[in-house]
MILUMTOR-968054 format. One record per residue (C-alpha): residue in one letter; x negated, y negated, z; residue number from 1. Coordinates in Angstrom, 3 decimals. Each point is the difference from the previous one (the first is absolute). Layout:
% MILUMTOR-968054
("A", (X, Y, Z), NUM)
...
***
This chain:
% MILUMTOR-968054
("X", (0.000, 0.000, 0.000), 1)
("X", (-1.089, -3.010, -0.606), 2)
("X", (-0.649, -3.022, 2.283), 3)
("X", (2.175, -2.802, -0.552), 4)
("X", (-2.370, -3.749, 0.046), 5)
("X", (1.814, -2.378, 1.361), 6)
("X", (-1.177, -2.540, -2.031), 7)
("X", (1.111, 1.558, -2.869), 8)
("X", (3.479, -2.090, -1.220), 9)
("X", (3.147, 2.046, 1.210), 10)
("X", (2.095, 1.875, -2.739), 11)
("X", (2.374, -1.529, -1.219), 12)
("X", (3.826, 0.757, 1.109), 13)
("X", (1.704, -2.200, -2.703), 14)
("X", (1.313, 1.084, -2.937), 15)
("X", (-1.658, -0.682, -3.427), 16)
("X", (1.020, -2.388, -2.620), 17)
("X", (-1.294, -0.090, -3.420), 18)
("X", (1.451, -2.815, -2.643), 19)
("X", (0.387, 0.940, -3.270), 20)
("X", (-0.212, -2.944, -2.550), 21)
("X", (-0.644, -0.418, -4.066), 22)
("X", (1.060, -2.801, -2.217), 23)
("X", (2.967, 0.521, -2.116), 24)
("X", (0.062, 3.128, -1.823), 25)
("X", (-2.774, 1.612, 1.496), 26)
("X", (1.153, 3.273, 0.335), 27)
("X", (1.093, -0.199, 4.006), 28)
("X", (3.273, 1.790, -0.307), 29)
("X", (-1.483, 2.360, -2.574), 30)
("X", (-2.805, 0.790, 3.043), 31)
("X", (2.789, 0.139, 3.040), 32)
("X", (1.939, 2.376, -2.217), 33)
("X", (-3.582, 2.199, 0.147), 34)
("X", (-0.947, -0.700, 3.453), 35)
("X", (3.813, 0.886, 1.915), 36)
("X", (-0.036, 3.535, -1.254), 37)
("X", (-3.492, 1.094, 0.966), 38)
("X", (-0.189, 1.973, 3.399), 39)
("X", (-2.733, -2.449, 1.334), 40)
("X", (2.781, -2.954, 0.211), 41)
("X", (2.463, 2.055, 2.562), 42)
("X", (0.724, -2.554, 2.870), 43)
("X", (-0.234, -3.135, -2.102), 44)
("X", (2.240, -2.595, -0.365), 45)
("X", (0.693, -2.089, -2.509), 46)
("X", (0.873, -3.594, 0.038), 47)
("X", (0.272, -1.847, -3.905), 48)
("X", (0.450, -3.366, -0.354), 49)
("X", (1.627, -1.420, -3.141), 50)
("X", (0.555, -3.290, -1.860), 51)
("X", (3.534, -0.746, -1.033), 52)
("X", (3.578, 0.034, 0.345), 53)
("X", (0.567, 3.821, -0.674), 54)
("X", (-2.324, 2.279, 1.340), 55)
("X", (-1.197, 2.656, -2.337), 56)
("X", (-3.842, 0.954, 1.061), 57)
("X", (1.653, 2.588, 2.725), 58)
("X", (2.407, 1.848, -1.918), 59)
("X", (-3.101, 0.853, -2.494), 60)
("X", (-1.896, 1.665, 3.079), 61)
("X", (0.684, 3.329, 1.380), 62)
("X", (1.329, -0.013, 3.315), 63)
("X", (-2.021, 0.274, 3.137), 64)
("X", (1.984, 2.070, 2.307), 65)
("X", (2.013, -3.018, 2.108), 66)
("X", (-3.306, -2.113, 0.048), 67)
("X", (0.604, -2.344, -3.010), 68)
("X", (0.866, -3.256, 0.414), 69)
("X", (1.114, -2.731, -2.547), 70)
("X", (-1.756, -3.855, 1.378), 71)
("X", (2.769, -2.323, -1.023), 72)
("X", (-0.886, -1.784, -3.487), 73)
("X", (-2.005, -2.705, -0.184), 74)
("X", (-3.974, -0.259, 0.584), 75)
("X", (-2.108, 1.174, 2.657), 76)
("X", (-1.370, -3.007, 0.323), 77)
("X", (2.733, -2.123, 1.401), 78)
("X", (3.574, 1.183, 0.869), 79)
("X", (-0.721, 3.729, 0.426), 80)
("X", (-2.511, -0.156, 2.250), 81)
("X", (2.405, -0.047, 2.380), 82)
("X", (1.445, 2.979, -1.492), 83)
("X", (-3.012, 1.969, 0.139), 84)
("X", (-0.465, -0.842, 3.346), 85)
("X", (3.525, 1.071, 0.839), 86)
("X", (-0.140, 3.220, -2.246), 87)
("X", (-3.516, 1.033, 1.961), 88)
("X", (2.098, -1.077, 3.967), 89)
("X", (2.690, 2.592, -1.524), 90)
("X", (-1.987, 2.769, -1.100), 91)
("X", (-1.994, -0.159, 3.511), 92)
("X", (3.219, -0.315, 1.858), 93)
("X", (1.640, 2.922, -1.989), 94)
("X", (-2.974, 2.143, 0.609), 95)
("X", (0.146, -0.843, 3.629), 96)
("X", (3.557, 1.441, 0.202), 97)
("X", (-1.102, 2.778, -1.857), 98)
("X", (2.768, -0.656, -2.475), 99)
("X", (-2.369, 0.400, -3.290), 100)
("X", (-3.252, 2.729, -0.687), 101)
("X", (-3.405, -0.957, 1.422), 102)
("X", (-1.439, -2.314, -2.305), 103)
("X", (-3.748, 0.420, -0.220), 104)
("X", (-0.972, -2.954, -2.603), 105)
("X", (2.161, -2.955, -1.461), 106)
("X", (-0.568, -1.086, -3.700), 107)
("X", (1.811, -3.200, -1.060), 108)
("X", (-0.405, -1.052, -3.798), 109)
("X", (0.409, -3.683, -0.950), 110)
("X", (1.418, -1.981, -2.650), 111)
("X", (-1.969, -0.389, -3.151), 112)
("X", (0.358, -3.308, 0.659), 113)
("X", (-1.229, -0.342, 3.419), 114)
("X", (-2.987, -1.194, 2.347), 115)
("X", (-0.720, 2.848, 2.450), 116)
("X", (-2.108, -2.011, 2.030), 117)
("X", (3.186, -0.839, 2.166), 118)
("X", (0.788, 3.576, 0.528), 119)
("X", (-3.390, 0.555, 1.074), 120)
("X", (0.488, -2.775, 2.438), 121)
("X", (2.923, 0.981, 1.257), 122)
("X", (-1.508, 3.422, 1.015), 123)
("X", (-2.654, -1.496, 1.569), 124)
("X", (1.538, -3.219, 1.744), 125)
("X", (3.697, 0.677, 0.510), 126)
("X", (-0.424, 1.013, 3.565), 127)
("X", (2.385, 2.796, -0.163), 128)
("X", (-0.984, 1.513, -3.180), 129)
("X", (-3.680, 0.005, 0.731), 130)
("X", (0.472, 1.767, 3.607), 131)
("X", (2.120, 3.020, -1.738), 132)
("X", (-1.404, -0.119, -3.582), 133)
("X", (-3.810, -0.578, -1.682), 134)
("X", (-0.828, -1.235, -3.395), 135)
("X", (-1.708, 3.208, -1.224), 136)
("X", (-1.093, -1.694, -3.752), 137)
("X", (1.336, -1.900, -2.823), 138)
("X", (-0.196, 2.521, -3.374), 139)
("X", (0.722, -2.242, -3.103), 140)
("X", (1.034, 1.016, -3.565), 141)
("X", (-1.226, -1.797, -2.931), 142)
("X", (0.802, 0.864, -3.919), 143)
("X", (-3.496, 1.255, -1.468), 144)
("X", (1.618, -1.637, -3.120), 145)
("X", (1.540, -3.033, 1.025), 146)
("X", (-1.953, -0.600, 3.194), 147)
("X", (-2.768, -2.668, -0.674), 148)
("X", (2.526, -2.216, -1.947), 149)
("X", (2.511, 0.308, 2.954), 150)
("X", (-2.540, -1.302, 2.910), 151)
("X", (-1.095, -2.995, -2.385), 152)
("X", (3.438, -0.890, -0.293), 153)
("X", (1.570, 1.071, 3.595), 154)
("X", (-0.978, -0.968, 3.187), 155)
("X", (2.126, 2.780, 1.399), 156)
("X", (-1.748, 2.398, -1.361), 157)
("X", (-3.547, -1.425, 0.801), 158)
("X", (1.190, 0.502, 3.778), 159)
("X", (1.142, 3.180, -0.390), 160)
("X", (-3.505, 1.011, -1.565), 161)
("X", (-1.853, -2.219, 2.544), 162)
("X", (1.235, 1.850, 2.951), 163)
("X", (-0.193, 3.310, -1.268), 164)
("X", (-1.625, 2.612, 2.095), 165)
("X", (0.687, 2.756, -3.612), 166)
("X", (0.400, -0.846, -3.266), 167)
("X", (2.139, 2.195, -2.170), 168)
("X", (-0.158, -0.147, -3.800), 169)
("X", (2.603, 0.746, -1.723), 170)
("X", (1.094, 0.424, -3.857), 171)
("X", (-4.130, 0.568, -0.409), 172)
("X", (0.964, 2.244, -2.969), 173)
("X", (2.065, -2.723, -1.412), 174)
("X", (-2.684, -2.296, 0.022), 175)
("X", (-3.296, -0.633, -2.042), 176)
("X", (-3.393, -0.069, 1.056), 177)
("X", (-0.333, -3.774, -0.394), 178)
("X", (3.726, -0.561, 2.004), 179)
("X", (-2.234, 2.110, 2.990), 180)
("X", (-3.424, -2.016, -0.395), 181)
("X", (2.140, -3.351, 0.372), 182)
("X", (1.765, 1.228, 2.650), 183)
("X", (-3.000, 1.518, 1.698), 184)
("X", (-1.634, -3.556, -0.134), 185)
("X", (2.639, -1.572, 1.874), 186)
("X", (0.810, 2.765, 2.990), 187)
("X", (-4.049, -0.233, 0.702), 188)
("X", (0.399, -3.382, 0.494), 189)
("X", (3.342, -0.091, 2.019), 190)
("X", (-0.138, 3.089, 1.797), 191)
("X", (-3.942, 1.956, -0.726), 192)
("X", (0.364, 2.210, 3.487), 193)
("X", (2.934, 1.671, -0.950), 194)
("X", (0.017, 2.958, -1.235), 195)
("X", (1.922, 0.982, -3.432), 196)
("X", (1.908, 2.784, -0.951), 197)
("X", (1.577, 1.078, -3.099), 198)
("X", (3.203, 0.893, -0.119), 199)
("X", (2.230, 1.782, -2.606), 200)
("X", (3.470, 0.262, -0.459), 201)
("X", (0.263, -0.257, 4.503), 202)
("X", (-2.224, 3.097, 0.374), 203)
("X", (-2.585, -0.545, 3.230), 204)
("X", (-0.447, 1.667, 2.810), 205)
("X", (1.546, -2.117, 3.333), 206)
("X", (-3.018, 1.122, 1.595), 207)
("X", (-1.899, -2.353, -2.148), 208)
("X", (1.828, -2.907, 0.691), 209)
("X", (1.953, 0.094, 3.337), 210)
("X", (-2.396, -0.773, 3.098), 211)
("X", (-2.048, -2.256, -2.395), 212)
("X", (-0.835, -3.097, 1.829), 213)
("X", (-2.136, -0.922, 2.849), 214)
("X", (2.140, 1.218, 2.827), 215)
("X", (0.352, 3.348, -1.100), 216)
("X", (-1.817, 2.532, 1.941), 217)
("X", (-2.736, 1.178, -1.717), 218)
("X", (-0.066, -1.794, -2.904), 219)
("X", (-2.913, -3.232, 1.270), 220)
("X", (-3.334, 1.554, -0.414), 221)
("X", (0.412, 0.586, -3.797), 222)
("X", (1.645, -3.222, -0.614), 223)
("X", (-2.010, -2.058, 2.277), 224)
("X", (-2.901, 1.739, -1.778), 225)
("X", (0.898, -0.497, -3.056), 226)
("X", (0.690, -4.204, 0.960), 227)
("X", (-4.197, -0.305, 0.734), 228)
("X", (-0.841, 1.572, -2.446), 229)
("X", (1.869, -2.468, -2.479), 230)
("X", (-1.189, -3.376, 2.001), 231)
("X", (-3.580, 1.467, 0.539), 232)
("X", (-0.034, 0.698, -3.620), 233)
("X", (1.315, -3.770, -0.370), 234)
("X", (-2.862, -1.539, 1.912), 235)
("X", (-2.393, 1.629, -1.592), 236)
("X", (0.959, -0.667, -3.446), 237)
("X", (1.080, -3.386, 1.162), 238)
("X", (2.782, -2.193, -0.181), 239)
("X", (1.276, -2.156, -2.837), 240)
("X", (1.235, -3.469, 0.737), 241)
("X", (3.969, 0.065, 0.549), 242)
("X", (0.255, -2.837, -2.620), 243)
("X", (-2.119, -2.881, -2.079), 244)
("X", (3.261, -2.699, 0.193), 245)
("X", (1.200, 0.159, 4.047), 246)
("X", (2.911, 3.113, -0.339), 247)
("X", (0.274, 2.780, -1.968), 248)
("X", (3.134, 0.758, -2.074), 249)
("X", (-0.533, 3.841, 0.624), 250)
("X", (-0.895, 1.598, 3.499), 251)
("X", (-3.631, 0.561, 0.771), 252)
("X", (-1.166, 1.683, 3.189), 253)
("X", (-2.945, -0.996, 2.018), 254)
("X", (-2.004, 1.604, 3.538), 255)
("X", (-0.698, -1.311, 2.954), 256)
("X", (-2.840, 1.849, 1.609), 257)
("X", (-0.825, -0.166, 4.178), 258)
("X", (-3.598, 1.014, 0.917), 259)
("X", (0.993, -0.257, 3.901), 260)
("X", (2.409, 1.673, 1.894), 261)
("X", (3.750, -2.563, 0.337), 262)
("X", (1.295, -0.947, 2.992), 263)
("X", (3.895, 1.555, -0.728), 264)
("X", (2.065, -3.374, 1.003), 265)
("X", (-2.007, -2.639, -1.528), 266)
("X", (-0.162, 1.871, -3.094), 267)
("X", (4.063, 0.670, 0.473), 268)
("X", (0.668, -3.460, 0.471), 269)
("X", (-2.271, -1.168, -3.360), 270)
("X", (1.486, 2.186, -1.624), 271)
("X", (4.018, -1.073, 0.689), 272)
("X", (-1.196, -3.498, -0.463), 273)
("X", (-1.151, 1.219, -3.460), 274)
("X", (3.188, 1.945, -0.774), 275)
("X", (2.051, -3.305, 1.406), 276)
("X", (-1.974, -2.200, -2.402), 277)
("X", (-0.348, 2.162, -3.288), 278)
("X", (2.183, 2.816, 0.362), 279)
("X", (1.882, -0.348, -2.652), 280)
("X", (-2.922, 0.233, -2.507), 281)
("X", (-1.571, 3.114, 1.780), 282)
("X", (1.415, 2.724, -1.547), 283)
("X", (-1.721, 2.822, 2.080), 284)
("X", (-2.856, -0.332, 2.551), 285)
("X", (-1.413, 3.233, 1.184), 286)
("X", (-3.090, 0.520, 2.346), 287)
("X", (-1.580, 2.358, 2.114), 288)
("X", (-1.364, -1.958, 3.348), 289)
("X", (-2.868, 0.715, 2.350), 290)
("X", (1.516, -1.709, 3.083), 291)
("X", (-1.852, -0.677, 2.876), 292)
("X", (0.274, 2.524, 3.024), 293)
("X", (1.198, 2.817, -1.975), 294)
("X", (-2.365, 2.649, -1.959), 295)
("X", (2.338, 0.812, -2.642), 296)
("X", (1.321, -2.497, -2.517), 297)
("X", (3.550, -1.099, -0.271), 298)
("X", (2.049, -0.142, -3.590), 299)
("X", (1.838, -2.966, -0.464), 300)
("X", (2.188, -0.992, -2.980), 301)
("X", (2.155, -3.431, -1.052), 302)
("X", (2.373, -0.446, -2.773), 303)
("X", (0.683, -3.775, -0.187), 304)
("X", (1.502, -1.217, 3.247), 305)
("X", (0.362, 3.601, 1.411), 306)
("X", (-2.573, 1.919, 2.344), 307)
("X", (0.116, 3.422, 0.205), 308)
("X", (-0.600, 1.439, 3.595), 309)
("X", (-3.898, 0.708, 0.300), 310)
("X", (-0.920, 3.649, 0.170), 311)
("X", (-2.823, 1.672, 2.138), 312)
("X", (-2.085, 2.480, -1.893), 313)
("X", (-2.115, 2.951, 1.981), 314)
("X", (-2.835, -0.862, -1.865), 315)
("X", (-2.192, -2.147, -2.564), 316)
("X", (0.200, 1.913, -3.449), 317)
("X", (-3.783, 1.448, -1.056), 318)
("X", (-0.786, -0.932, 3.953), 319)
("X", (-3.649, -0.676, 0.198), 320)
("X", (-1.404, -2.444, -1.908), 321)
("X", (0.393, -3.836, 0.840), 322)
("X", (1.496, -1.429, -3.118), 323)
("X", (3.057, 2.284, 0.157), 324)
("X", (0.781, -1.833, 3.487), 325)
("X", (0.514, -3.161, -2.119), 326)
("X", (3.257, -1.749, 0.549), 327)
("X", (1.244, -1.042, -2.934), 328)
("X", (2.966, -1.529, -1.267), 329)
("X", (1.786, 0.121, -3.904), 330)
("X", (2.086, -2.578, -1.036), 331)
("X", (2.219, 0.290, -2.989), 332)
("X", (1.481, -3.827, -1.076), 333)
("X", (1.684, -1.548, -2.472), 334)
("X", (0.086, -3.804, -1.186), 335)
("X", (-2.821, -0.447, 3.221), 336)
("X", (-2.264, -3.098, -0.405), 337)
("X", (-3.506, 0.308, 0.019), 338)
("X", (-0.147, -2.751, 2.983), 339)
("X", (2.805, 2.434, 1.966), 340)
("X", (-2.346, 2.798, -0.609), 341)
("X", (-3.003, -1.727, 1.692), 342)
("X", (2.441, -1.058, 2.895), 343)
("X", (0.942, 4.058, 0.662), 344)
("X", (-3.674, 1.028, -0.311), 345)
("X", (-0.701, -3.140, 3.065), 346)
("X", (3.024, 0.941, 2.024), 347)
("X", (-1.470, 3.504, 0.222), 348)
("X", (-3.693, -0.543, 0.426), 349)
("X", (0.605, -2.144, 2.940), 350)
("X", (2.789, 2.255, 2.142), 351)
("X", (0.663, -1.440, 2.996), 352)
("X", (-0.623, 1.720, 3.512), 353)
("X", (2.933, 1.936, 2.063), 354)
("X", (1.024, -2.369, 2.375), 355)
("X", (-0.309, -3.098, -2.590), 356)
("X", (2.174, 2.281, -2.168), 357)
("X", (2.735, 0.495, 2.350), 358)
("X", (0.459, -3.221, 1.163), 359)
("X", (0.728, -0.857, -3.999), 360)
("X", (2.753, 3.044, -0.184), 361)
("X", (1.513, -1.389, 2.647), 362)
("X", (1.216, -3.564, -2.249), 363)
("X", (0.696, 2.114, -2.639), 364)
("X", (2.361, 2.941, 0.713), 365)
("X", (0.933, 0.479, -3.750), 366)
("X", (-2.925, 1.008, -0.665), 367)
("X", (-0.412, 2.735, -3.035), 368)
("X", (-2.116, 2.048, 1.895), 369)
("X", (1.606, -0.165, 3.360), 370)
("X", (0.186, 4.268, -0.030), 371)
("X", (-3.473, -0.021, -0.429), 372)
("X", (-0.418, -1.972, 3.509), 373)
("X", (1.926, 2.298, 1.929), 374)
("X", (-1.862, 2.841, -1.196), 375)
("X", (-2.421, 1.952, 2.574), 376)
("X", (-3.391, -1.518, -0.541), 377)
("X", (-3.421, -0.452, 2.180), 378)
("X", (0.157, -3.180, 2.035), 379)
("X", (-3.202, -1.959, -1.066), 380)
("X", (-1.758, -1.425, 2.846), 381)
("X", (-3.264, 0.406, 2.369), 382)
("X", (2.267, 0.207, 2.705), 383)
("X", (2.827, 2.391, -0.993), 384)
("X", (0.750, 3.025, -1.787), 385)
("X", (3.288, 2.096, -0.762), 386)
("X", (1.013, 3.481, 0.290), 387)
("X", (3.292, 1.579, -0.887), 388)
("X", (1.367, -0.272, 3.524), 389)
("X", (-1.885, -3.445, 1.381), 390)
("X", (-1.212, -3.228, -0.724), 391)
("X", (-3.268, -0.547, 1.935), 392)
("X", (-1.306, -3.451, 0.897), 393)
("X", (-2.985, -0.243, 2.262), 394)
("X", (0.054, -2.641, 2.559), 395)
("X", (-2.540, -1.087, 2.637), 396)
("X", (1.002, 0.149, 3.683), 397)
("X", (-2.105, -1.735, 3.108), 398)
("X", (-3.965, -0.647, -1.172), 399)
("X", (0.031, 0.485, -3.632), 400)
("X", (0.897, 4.018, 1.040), 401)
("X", (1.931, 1.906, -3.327), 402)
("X", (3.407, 1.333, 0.706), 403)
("X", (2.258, 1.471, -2.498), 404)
("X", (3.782, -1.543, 0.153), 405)
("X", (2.363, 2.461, -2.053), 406)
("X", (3.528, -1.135, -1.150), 407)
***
């Protein structure tokens, strides 16, 4: 048997969600249709979200046992998030009562049409959603055909490839070798870490997709492995400019490296006054942090104003050599300045310390990376440390004698 660390995070109880999302007519229902028969889905349920007066996405999908559920139409994005919220407090409350199977995993598939950063926020910020439910990864469809003239045209489906944690092409034997270069081109620039499967006529394993982000169990070492090797691969080849003219018409990505290890609330508040400030033309950030006090780094991601919730890893991937324990930092952007750029780079090369940092939370309590303050992180100090039961401070009683104070 073997002997549990306590330092190791606890499993997690809640149940996973993964979003499903594609641009218009990328083959989603065609996929579902796949995925619902297939003995690997049993427990799931199944929440679709439609656009319209009438819906009509549902009655084209098999039914999941008493686990589908139609989202009122309209987008995710403004109206129904509500609904999704409400459709998630039912399904908990009906599994509660055991009135419905044990659902194991939740899939919800979006509109065509809509930004699934909201859904992704409401997992991880509607307070009780994110106790009951986890965002388990975002798997986007894009037309191998259509695909790189649909994210030049649509914002909507830039996001949907920007937060992507898989990539499924579809129609690839529709399409011609130069439709796949183009598109090619423009998912390494939006989305390079994710990986890309092919997909034909809905055939794929769920295996292959479900469980794909970076809270699924198991799943970190070969992603977060994969992520340094792509930016040390970009620093040594080196970095172009973002842009000659001040902003760039098309996203371009660039790194921010850290040589020393980060104290964890200075760099959380930098970076929600960066989100606050230019959020809206980051379209992913993604980093993995050597934070001060801990000897394991921490993956942290960003999709405009949105933080994910920080997760621990047991270990630094290819643990040994010093330039692996780099921090570092991608940032994905779109229509950025050059001058913005510069201000980013500042902000994080000069991180404040803890207790300066905290004192700058507290006037700002909408801060986009408020989750990641309330995470469990080292105390940075010479006169305190933190353990997963106490918060030491050392204090000095009668002549200069050391006593320890525990609260």
């Amino acid at each position: 048997m073997t002997e549990h660390d306590p330092t190791d995070p606890p499993i997690d109880p809640r149940i996973p969600v993964t979003v499903l999302t594609g641009f218009l007519g990328a083959g989603k229902t065609t996929l579902l249709n796949r995925l619902v028969t297939h003995p690997d889905m049993a427990g799931t349920a199944l929440l679709i979200n439609e656009f319209g007066a009438v819906g009509i996405d549902h009655q084209l999908v098999e039914q999941v046992g008493e686990t589908m559920v139609l989202l009122e139409s309209g987008c995710v994005c403004c109206t129904v998030r509500g609904d999704l919220v409400a459709a998630l407090e039912t399904l908990h409350d009906k599994l509660a009562r055991r009135q419905i199977p044990q659902v194991r995993r939740v899939v919800i598939e979006t509109t065509g049409l809509a930004d699934p950063i909201p859904v992704v926020w409401t997992l991880m910020e509607q307070r009780y959603v994110a106790a009951r439910f986890r965002c388990d990864g975002v798997v986007t469809l894009v037309d191998t055909g259509l695909g790189a003239e649909q994210l030049d045209r649509n914002e909507e489906a830039r996001r949907q490839v920007g937060m992507a944690d898989r990539i499924l092409l579809t129609k690839a034997d529709l399409a011609d070798r130069s439709a796949r270069e183009q598109l090619d081109a423009r998912l390494d620039v939006l989305n390079p870490s994710a990986p890309r499967l092919v997909v034909t006529h809905g055939e794929i394993e769920p295996r292959r997709i479900l469980g794909a982000g970076l809270y699924a169990p198991g799943s970190l070492p070969a992603e977060v492995e994969r992520f340094v090797a792509e930016t040390e691969a970009a620093a040594r080849a080196g970095e172009a400019p973002p842009s000659a003219h001040g902003a760039q018409a098309l996203p371009v990505s660039f790194t921010c490296f850290f040589n020393h290890q980060v104290p964890w609330r200075g760099f959380a508040v930098a970076m929600g006054e960066i989100l606050a400030k230019y959020g809206s033309h980051l379209l992913r950030v993604k980093g993995l942090m050597n934070v001060a006090g801990l000897g394991a780094p921490v993956v942290v991601q960003c999709v405009e104003q949105v933080a994910y919730p920080p997760v621990r890893l047991p270990r630094w991937p290819k643990e040994g050599t010093r330039f692996d324990m780099r921090g570092r930092l991608v940032f994905i952007v779109r229509n950025l300045p050059e001058a913005a750029i510069d201000d980013i780079r500042r902000r994080l090369a000069d991180l404040p310390g803890d207790a300066v940092a905290l004192r700058a939370a507290a006037t700002a309590p909408l801060l986009p990376t408020r989750c990641w303050l309330s995470a469990r992180m080292p105390v940075q100090g010479r006169s305190s440390f933190e353990t997963d039961a106490w918060h030491i401070n050392s204090v000095r009683l009668g002549k200069g004698r050391p006593a320890a104070a525990a609260s």
